[in-house]
C-alpha positions in Angstrom: -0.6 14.4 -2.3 -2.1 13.8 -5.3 -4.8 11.1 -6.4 -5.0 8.7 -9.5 -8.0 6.2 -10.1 -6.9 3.4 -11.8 -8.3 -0.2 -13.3 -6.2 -2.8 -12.6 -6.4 -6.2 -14.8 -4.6 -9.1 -13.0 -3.2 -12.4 -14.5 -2.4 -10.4 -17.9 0.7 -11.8 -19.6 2.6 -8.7 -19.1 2.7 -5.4 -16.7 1.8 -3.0 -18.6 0.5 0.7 -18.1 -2.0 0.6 -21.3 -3.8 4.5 -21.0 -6.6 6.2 -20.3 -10.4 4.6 -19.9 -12.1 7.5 -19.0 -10.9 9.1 -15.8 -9.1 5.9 -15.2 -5.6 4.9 -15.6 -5.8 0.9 -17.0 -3.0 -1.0 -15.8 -2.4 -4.7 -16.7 -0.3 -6.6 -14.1 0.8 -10.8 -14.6 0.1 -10.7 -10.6 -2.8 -12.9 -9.8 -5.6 -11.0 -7.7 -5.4 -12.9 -4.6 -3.1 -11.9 -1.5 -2.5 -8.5 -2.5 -0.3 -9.6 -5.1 -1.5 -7.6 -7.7 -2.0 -4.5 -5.6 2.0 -4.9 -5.3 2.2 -5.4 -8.5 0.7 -1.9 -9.3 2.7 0.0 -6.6 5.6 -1.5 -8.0 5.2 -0.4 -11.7 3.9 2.7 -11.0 6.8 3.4 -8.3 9.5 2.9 -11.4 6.8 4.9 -14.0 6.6 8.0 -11.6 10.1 7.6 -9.9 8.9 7.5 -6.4 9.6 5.3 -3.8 6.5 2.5 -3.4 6.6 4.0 0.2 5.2 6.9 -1.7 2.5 5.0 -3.3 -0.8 4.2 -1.1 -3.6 2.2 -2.4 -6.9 4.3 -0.6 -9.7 2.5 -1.8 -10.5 -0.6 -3.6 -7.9 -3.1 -2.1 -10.3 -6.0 -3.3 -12.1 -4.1 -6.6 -10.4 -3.8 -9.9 -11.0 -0.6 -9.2 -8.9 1.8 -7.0 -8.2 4.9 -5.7 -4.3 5.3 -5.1 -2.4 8.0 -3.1 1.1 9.5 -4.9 3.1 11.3 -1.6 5.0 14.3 -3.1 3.0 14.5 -6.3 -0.5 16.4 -7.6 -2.9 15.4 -9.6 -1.4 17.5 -12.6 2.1 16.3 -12.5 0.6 12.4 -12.5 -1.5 12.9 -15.0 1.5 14.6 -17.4 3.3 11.5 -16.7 1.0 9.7 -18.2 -0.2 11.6 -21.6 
């Protein structure tokens, strides 16, 4: 099971996966941060950027923080990262 911090920026005008900011993965999502919708927002486009199932994809940490820690089932911390070079 591999690991991928990210930095999630809600209520952008697109979901985008923008890159690297530092050891961090910056996502932008149009989900608004409250009810978890933009947590599902970043399962979601990361399920269709690493082909998994969102099953696959576990927030860990930071359910409330920009800031998060997310599980990938099936994947290490290599392979994730190669996606995303």
């Amino acid at each position: 099971m591999g690991r991928l911090n990210v930095k999630v920026v809600p209520g952008s005008s697109r979901d985008q996966i923008v890159g690297w900011l530092g050891d961090a993965l910056k996502i932008k999502v149009t989900a608004p941060p409250e009810k978890g919708r933009a947590n599902k927002a970043v399962v979601e486009l990361l399920s269709m950027k690493l082909s998994v199932n969102t099953d696959d994809i576990e927030i860990v940490s930071g359910h409330s923080s920009p800031s998060k820690v997310i599980a990938i089932t099936g994947m290490d911390d290599e392979t994730i990262k190669k996606v995303f070079e």
